[in-house]
GUSE-58956 format. One record per residue (C-alpha): chain; x, z, y. Coordinates in pm, whole numbers. Example, Ala and Ser with C-alpha at 12.3 -4.5 7.8 and 13.67 -1.06 7.14 Angstrom:
<nodes>
NODE chain     xx     zz     yy
NODE     A   1230    780   -450
NODE     A   1367    714   -106
</nodes>
This chain:
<nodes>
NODE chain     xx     zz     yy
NODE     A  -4523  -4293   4669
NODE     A  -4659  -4215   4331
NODE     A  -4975  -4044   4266
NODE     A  -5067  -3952   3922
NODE     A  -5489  -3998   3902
NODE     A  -5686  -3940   3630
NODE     A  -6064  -4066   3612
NODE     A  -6260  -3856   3359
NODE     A  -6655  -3877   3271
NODE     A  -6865  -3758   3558
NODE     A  -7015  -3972   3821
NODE     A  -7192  -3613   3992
NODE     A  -7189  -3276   4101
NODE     A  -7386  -3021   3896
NODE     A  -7532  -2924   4197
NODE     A  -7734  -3251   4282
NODE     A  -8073  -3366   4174
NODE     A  -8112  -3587   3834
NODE     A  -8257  -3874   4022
NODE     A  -8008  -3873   4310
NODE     A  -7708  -3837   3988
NODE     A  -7846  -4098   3799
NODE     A  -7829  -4299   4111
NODE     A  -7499  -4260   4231
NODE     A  -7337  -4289   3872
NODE     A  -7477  -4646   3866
NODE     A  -7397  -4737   4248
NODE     A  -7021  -4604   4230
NODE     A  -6968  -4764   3887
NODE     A  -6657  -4981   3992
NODE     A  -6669  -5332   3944
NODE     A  -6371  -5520   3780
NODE     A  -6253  -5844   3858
NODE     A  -5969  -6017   3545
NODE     A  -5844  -6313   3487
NODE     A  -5722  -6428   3131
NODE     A  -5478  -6708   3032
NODE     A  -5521  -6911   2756
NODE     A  -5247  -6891   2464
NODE     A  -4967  -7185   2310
NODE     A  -4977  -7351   2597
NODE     A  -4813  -7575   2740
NODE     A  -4950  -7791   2447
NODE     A  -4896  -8187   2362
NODE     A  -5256  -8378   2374
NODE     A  -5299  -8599   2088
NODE     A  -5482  -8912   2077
NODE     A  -5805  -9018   1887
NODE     A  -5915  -9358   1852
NODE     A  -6291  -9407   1957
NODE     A  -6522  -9131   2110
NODE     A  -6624  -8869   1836
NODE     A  -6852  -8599   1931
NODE     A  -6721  -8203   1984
NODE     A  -6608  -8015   1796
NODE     A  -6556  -8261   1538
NODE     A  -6297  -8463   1743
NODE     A  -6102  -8126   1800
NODE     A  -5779  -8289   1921
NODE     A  -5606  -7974   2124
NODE     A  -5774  -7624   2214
NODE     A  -5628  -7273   2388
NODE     A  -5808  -6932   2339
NODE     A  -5835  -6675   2662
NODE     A  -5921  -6364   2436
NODE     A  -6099  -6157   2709
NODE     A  -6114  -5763   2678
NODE     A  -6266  -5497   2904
NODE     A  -6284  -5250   2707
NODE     A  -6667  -5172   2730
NODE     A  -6965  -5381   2699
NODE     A  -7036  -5682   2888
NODE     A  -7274  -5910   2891
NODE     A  -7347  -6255   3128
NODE     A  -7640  -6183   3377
NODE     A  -7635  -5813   3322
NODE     A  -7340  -5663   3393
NODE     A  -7100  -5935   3409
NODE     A  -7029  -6276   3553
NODE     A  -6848  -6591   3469
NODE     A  -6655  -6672   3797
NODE     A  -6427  -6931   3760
NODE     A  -6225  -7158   3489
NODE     A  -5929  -7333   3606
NODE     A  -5682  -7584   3419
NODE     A  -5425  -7757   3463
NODE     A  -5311  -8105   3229
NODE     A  -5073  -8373   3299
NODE     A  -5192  -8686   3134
NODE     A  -5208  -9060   3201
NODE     A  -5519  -9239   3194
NODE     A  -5748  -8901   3249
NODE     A  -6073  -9114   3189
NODE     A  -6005  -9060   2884
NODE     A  -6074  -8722   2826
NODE     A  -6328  -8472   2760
NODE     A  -6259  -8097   2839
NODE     A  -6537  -7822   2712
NODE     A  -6544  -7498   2734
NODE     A  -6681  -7267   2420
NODE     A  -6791  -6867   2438
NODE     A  -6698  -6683   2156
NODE     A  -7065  -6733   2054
NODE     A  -7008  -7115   1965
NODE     A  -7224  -7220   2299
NODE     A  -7069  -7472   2464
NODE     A  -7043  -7628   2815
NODE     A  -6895  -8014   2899
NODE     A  -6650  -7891   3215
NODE     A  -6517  -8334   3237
NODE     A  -6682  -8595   3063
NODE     A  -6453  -8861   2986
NODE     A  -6568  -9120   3284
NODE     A  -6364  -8990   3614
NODE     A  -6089  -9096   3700
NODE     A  -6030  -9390   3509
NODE     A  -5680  -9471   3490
NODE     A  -5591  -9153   3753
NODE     A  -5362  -8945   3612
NODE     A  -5379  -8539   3610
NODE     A  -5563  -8230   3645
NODE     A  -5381  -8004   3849
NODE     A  -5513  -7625   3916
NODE     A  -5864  -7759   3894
NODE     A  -6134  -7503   3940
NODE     A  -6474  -7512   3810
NODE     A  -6712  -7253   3915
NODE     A  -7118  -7269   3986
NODE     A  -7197  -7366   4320
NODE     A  -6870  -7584   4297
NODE     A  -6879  -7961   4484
NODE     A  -6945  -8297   4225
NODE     A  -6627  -8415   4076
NODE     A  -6730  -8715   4051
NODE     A  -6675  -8742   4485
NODE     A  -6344  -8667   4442
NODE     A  -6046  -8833   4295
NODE     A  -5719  -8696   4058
NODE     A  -5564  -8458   4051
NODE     A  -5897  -8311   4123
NODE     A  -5705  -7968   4323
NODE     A  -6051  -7846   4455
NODE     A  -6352  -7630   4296
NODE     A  -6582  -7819   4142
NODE     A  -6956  -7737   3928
NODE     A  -6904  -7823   3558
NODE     A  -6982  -8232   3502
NODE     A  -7252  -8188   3226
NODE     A  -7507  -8010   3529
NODE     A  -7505  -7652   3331
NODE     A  -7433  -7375   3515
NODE     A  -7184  -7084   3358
NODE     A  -7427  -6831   3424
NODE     A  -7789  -7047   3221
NODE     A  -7564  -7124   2940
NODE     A  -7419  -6803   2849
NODE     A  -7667  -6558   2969
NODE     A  -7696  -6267   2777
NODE     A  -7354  -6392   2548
NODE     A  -7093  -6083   2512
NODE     A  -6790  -6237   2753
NODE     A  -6559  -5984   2510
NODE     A  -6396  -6199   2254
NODE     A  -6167  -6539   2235
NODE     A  -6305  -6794   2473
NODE     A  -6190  -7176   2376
NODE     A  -6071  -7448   2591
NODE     A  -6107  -7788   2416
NODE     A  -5935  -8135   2536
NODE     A  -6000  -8457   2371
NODE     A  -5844  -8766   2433
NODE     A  -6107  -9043   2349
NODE     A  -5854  -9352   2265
NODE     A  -5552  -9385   2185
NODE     A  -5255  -9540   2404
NODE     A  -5181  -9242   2656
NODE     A  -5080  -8856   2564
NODE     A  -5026  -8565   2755
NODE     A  -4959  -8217   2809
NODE     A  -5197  -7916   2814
NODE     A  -5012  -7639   3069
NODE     A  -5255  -7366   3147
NODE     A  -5651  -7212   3130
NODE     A  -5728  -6937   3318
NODE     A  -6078  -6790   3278
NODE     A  -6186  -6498   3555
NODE     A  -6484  -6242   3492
NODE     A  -6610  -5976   3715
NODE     A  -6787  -5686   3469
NODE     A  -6925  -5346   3539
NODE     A  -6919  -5059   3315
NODE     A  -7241  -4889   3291
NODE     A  -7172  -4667   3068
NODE     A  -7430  -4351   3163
NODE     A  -7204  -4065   3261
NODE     A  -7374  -3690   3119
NODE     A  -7080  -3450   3178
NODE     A  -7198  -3252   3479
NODE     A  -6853  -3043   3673
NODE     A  -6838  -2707   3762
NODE     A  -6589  -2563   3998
NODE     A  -6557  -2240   3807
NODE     A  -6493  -2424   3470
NODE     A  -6142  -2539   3599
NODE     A  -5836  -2289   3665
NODE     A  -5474  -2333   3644
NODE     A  -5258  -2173   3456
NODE     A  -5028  -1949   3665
NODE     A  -4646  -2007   3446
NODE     A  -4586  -2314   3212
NODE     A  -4266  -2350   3028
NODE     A  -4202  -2775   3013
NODE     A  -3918  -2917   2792
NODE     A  -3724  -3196   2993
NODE     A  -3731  -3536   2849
NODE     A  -3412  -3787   2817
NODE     A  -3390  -3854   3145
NODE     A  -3411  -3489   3277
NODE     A  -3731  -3521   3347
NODE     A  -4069  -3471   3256
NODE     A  -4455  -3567   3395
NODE     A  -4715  -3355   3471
NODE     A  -5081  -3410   3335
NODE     A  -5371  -3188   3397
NODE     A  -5375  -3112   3026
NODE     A  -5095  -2960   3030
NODE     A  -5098  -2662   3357
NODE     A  -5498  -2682   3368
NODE     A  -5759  -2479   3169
NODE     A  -6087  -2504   3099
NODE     A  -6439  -2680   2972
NODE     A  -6474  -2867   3357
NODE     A  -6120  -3016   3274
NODE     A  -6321  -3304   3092
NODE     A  -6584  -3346   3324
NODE     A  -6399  -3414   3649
NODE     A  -6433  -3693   3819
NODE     A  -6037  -3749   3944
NODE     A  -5765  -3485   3906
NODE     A  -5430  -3502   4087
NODE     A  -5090  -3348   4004
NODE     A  -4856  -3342   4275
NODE     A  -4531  -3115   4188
NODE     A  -4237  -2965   4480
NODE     A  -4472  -2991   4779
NODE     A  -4486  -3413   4730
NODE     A  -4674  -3647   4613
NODE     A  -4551  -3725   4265
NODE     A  -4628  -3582   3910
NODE     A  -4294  -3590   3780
NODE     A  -4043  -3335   3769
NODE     A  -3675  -3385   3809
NODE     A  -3404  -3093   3690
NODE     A  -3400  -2755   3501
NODE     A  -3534  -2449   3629
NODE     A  -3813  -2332   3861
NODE     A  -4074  -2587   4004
NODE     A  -4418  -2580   4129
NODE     A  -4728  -2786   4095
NODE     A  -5087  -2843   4278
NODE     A  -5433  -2974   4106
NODE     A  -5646  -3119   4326
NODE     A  -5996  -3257   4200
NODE     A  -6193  -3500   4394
NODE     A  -6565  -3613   4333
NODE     A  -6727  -4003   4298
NODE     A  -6705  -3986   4667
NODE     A  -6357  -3901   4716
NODE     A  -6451  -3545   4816
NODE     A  -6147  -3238   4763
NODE     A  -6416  -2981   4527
NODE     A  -6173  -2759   4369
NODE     A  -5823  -2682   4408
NODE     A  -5507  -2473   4222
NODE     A  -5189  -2427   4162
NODE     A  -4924  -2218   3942
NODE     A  -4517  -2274   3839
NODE     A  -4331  -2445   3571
NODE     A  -4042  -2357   3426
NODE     A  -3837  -2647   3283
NODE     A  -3578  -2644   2999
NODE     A  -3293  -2891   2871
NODE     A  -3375  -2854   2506
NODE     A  -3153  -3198   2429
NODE     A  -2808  -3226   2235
NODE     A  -2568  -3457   2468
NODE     A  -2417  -3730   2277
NODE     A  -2064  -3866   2253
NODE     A  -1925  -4191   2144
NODE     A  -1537  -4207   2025
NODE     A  -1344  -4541   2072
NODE     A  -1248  -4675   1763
NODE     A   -962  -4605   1558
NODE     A   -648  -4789   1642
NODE     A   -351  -4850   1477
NODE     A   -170  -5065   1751
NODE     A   -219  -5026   2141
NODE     A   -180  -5259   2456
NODE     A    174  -5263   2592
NODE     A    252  -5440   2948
NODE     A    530  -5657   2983
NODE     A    664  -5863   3299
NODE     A    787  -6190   3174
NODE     A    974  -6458   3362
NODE     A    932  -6821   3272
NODE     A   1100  -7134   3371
NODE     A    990  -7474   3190
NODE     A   1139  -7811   3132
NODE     A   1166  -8119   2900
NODE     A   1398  -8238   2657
NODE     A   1434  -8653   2602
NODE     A   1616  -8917   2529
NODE     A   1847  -8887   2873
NODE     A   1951  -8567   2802
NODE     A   2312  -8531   2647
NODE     A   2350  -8456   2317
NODE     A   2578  -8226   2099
NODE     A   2590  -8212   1691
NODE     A   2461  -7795   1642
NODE     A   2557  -7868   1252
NODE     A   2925  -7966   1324
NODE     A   2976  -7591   1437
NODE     A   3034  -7264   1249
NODE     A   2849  -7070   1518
NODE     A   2539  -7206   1537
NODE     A   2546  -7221   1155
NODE     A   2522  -6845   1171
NODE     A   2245  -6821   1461
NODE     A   1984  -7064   1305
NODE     A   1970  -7342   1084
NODE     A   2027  -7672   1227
NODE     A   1998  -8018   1048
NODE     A   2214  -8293   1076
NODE     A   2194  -8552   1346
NODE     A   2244  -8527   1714
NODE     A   2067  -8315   1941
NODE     A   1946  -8368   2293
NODE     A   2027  -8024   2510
NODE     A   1923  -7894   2863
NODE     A   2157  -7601   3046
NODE     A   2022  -7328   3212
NODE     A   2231  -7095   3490
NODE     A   2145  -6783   3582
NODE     A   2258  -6418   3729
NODE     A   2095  -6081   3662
NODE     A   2006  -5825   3883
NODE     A   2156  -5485   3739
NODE     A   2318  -5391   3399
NODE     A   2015  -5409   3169
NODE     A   1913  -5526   2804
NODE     A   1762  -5904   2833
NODE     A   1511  -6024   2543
NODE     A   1523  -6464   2607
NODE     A   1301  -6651   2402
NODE     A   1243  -7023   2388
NODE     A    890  -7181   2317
NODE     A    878  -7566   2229
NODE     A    620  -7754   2182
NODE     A    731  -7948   1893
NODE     A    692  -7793   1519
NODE     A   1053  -7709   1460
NODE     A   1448  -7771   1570
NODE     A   1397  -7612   1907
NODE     A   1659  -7389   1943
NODE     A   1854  -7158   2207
NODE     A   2198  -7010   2281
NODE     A   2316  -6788   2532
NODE     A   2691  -6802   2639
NODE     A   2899  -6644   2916
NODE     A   2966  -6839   3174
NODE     A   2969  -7237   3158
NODE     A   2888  -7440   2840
NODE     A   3192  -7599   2719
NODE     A   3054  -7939   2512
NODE     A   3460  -7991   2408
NODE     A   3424  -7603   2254
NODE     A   3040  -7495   2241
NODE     A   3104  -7186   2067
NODE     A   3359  -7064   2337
NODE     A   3134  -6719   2534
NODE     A   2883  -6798   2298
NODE     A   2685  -6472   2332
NODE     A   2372  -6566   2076
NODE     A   2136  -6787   1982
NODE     A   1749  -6809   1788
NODE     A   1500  -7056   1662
NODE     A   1228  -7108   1902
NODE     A    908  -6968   1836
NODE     A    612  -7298   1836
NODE     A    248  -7266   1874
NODE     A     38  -7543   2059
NODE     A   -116  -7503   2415
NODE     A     75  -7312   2694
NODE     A    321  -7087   2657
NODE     A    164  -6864   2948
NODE     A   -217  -6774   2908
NODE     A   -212  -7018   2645
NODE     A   -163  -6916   2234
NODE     A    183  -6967   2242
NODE     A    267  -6699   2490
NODE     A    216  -6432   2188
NODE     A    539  -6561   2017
NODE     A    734  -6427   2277
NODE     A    696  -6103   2132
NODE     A    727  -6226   1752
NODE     A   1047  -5994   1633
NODE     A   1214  -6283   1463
NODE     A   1236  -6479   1764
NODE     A   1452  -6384   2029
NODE     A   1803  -6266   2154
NODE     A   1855  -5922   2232
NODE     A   2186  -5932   2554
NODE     A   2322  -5708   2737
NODE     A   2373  -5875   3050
NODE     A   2577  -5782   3373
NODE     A   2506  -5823   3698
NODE     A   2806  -6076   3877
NODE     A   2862  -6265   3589
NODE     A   2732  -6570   3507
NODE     A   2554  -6729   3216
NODE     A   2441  -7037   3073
NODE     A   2083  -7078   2890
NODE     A   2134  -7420   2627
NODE     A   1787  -7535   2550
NODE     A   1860  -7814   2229
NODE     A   1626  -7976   2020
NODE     A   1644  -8296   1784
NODE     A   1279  -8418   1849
NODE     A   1249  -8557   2139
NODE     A   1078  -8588   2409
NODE     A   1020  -8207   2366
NODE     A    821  -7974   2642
NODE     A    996  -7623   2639
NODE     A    941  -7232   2809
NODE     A   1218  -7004   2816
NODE     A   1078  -6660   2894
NODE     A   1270  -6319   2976
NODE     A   1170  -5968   2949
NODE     A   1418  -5696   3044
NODE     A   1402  -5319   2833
NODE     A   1403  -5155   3215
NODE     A   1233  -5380   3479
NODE     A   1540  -5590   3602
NODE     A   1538  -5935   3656
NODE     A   1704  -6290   3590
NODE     A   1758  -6526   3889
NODE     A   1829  -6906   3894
NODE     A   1710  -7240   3688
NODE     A   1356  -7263   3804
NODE     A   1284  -6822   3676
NODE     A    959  -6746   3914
NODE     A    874  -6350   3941
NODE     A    789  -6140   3657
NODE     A    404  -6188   3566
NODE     A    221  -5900   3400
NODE     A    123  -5983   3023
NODE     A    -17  -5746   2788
NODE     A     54  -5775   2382
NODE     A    -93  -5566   2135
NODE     A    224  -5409   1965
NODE     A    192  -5191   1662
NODE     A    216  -4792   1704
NODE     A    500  -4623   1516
NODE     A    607  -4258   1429
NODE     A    822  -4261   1726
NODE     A    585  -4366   1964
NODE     A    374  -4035   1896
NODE     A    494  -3899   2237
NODE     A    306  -4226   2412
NODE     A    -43  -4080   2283
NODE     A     -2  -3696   2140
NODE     A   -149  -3415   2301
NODE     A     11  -3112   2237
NODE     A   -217  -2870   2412
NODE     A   -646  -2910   2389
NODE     A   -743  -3128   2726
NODE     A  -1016  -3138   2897
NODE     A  -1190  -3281   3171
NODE     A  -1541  -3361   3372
NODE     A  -1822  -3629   3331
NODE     A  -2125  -3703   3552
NODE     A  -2449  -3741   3324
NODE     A  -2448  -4098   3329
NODE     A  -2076  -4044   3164
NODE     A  -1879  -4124   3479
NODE     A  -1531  -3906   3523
NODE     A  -1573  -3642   3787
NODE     A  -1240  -3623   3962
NODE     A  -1281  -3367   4180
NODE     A  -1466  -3138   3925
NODE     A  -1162  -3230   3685
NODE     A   -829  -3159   3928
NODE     A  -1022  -2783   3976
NODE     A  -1159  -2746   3622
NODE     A   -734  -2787   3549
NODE     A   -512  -2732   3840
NODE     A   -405  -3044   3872
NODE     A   -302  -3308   4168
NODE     A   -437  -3658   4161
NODE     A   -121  -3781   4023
NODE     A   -138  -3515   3730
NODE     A   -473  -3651   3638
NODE     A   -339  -4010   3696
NODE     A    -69  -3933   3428
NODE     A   -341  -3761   3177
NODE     A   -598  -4060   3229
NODE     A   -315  -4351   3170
NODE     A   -206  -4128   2864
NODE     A   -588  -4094   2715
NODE     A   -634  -4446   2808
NODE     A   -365  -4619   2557
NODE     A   -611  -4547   2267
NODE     A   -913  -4537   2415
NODE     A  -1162  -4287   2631
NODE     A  -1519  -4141   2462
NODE     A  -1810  -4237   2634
NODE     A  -1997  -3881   2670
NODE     A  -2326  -3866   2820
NODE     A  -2635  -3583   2876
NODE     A  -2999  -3582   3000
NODE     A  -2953  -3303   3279
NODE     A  -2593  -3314   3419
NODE     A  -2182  -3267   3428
NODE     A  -2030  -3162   3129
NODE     A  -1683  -3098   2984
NODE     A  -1526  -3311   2689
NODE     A  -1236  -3175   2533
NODE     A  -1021  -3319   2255
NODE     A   -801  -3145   2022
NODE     A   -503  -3361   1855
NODE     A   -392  -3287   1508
NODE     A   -114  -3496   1322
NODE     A    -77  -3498    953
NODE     A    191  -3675    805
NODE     A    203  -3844    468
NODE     A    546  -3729    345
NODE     A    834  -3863    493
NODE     A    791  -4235    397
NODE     A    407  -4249    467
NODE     A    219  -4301    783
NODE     A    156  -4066   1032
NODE     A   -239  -4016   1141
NODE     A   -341  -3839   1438
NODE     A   -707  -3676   1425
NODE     A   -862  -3664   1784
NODE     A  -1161  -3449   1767
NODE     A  -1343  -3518   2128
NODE     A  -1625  -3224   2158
NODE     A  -1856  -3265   2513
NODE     A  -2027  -2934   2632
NODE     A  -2351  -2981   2844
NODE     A  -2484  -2697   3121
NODE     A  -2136  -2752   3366
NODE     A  -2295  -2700   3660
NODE     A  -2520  -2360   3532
NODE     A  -2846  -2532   3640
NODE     A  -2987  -2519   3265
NODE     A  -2959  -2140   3148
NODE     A  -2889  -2111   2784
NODE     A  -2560  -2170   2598
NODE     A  -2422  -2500   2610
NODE     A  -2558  -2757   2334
NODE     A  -2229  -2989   2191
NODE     A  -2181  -3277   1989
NODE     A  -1826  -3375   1884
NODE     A  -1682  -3690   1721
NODE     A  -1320  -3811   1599
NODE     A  -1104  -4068   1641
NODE     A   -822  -4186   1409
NODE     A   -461  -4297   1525
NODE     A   -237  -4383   1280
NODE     A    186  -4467   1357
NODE     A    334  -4706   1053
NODE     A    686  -4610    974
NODE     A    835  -5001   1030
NODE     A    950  -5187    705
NODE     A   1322  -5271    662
NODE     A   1330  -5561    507
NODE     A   1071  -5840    417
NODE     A    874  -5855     44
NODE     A    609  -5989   -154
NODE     A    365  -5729     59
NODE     A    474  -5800    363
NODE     A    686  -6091    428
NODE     A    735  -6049    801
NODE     A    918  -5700    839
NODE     A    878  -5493   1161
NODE     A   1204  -5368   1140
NODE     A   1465  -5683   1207
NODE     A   1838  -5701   1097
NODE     A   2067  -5908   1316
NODE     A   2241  -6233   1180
NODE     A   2439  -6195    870
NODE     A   2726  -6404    971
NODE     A   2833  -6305   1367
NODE     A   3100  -6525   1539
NODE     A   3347  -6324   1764
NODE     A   3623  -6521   1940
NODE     A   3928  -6361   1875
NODE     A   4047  -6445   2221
NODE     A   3764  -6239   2406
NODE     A   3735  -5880   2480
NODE     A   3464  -5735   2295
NODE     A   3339  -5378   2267
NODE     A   3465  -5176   1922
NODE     A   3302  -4900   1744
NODE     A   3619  -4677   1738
NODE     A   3684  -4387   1523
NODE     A   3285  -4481   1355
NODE     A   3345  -4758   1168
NODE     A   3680  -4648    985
NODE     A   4053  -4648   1096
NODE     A   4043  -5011   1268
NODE     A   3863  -5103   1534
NODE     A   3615  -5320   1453
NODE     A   3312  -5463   1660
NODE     A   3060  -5269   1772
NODE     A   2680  -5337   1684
NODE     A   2635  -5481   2017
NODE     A   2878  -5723   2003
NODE     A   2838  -5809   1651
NODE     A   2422  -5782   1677
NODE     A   2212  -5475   1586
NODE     A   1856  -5462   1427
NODE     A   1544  -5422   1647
NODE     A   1164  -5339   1667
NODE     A    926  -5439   1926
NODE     A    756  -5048   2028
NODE     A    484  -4990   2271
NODE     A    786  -4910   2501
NODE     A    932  -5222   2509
NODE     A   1224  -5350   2231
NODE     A   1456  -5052   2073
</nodes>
């Protein structure tokens, strides 16, 4: 429950006698009990050799600064109740701990002769009246009177207790330290303040109709200045706002509310009473956050990994001896030590097969139908790459990213009942290796240790033909909470659409990036608006998203909606051709110049395309590629 109060100056009713409202303002005068900690503490106590008289000694001191707000004085109309502290040290007989007023007086709290070689105070209390120290032994946990025989309320009588009260330790000798944790210092004070505003029922009214501007939050609190009128406004002892029939002061929503004042006397009695309407008003702009601009997006792929180690056991084979490999990569001289890996394929589908060693270079792979032959190695040879090397694991690790490097990998069409041999062959041995395999279409390999596709996302570059992955043609819109949450239901009727039709928009938005729109009062509408300019038919292609959020959905708030709008930025790179000084790793990547074809193997032609002879097609002879957001083209 929350109850907004509000104490003002009188202490009386206009209608009593002088004496009797003289009286009561000083017997209902409340009474205030605070306590006040002292400051940079916990603080190290330093050591002084041989006793030296206060303040001179000074070794380690914490102000309370005490503040009531009024004026306060010891043995009028305040009291010093209690001082408590709390220091870990060795050897406490060796310390003195005083206590100063912001005056200068002081009182001796511990004289350096208890304890001896005790060690600690711990939430020791001093108060007047308190038991004799000097009965008791460390840590000293009870209340005790200060040491010295003063009393808190002889030596400060009369002192102002507003102001920076000082705790001072000194350590007498040197040999042991400690550490000062805490001072607390607790007053009780009474303002006396003479109250002279006299309250008059009739002086008070409230005003029938208030128009209130919502805050941030939708909401706004309700103060008597602001639906009460009048001189007696001033002079009333408590007045109470309670809006919508409950007990708060606070108003929640636009439109029609109502409020109650209630004002009470010193004595808690109901003397006057109103009430009136309010009329509240969103009056503040939503605000809408674009994602940043992007020039590449996350693409999933489901890679299959198997993993093994070349070494010294391993046969070897010569890679340099043969024209074939020649053409795939660029083998040294030397032998080379060579695993073999058989597999099958589930259906008819383009295969991307990388290998990942772990050693700097010479790790390479080739792909051949059927069996190896180690008499005739390039006999079904299919293909064959570098591997790709980066330290660390291949999956989750840093190295998994060169699967997708565009220089590194062989692009196969693969069938499904045939099968083929993996050769794994590197001339540094021992040699940990990953072969990984990503299909165009979702299909699988099967065989030498493959486990299931695992889910891995790259970042991959967006180019002009992957404008149908993010483009818009038509304006979209859809619904948001205030708090900027999507509002499915709202957004399938706002549009017509099933939950998969939303599904589809939301993965579609989602590639780039979804605004984070929010408002004060309630649902609104975002809409974004695509526009793609093109920079001539060699230049990039950019895609301005303007996102524009609408506030007042639900009609609670009359008025016209208020807006705000940002854009976004997507740019598609037209891929380069060929590598330069600029950019030395092309997107766009040509297949091997030299291609070996055995002339005793059927192999597909291009026909009537490539002139009057048959000759071999690009896929048997190797076709350039590009990594896309949709997977290799």
């Amino acid at each position: 429950m929350v109850k907004a109060t509000f104490t003002l100056k009188s202490a009386c009713q206009y209608c009593l006698a002088v004496l009797f409202m003289t009286a009561l303002s000083l017997s209902l005068s409340a009474q205030i009990t605070s306590t006040f900690s002292g400051a940079g503490l916990p603080a190290d106590v330093g050591t002084l050799d041989g006793g030296v008289t206060l303040p001179a000694g000074v070794t380690t001191s914490s102000d309370a600064t005490v503040n009531f707000g009024f004026p306060a004085a010891v043995g009028l109309n305040a009291t010093l109740d209690r001082v408590v502290i709390d220091v870990t040290h060795t050897w406490i007989g060796d310390l003195d701990v005083t206590l100063v007023s912001p005056a200068g007086t002081s009182i001796q709290l511990v004289i350096a002769d208890i304890g001896d070689s005790d060690d600690n105070f711990t939430g020791t209390t001093f108060e007047d009246g308190g038991g004799d120290i000097n009965a008791d032994t460390a840590p000293y946990t009870g209340v005790y009177a200060p040491e010295s025989g003063q009393t808190f309320a002889a030596t400060f009588a009369g002192e102002d207790i507003n102001g920076d009260w000082s705790l001072v330790l000194l350590d007498n000798f040197g040999g042991d330290t400690g550490t000062f944790n805490s001072f607390d210092i607790t007053f009780t004070a009474e303002d006396t303040t003479p109250n002279d505003c006299p309250f008059v029922d009739n002086e008070v009214a409230c005003i029938a109709n208030v128009n209130v501007t919502l805050g941030e939050t939708c909401s706004a609190v309700i103060t008597p200045s602001m639906v009460l009128a009048g001189v007696g406004v001033d002079c009333a002892d408590n007045i109470t706002i309670t809006v919508d029939g409950g007990n708060s002061n606070m108003i929640f929503g636009c439109g029609e509310h109502t409020y109650e004042a209630t004002v009470t006397d010193a004595l808690g009695n109901v003397t006057y009473t109103c009430w009136g309407n309010i009329f509240a008003e969103d009056k503040t702009d939503p605000t809408i956050e674009c994602p940043d601009d992007v020039d590449e997006i996350a693409a999933e792929f489901d890679i299959q990994m198997t993993m093994g180690t070349l070494d010294a056991t391993d046969p070897t084979i010569e890679l340099a001896d043969y024209s074939c490999f020649l053409s795939l990569f660029d083998p040294v001289a030397g032998p080379y030590g060579y695993d073999l890996l058989e597999i099958s394929v589930s259906a008819t589908d383009v295969y991307n097969i990388i290998v990942d060693g772990d050693v700097a270079d010479q790790t390479f792979i080739s792909v051949y139908a059927g069996d190896f032959n180690p008499d005739n190695p390039c006999e079904n040879i299919l293909g064959g790459t570098e591997g790709a090397w980066a330290p660390g694991l291949f999956f989750g690790g840093p190295a998994i990213f060169n699967f997708f490097n565009q220089n590194f990998r062989i692009p196969l069409i693969l069938e499904p009942g045939q099968t083929y041999t993996i050769m794994v062959a590197s001339n540094d041995l021992p040699n940990d290796y990953t072969v990984g395999v990503v299909s165009d279409n979702g299909s699988t390999v099967s065989g030498a240790g493959f486990g299931a596709p695992a889910k891995f996302q790259a970042d991959v570059p967006l180019y002009c033909e992957d404008t149908g992955l993010v483009l818009f043609e038509t304006p979209q819109s859809w619904v948001v909470t205030a708090n900027g949450m999507l509002d499915a239901t709202a957004t399938r009727a706002l549009n017509g659409w099933t939950q998969s039709e939303l599904n589809d928009f939301l993965e579609q938005l989602g590639r780039t990036g979804i605004p984070t729109g929010l408002d004060n009062c309630g649902p609104s509408v975002i809409t974004l608006v695509d526009d793609l300019n093109s920079s001539g038919d060699c230049g990039d292609l950019v895609l301005e998203r303007t996102f524009t959020i609408a506030d007042r959905y639900d009609g609670a708030c009359v008025g016209d909606a208020r807006t705000a709008s940002c854009t976004q930025n997507i740019t598609f790179t037209r891929p380069d051709l060929l590598a330069d000084l600029a950019n030395p790793n092309p997107d766009f990547v040509l297949p091997p110049f030299t291609a070996t074809i055995e002339c005793d193997e059927n192999f597909e032609t291009d026909g009537a395309v490539g002139g009057p002879d048959d000759n071999p097609s690009a896929a048997a002879a190797g076709q350039p590629f590009i990594l896309t957001a949709s997977g290799y083209a």
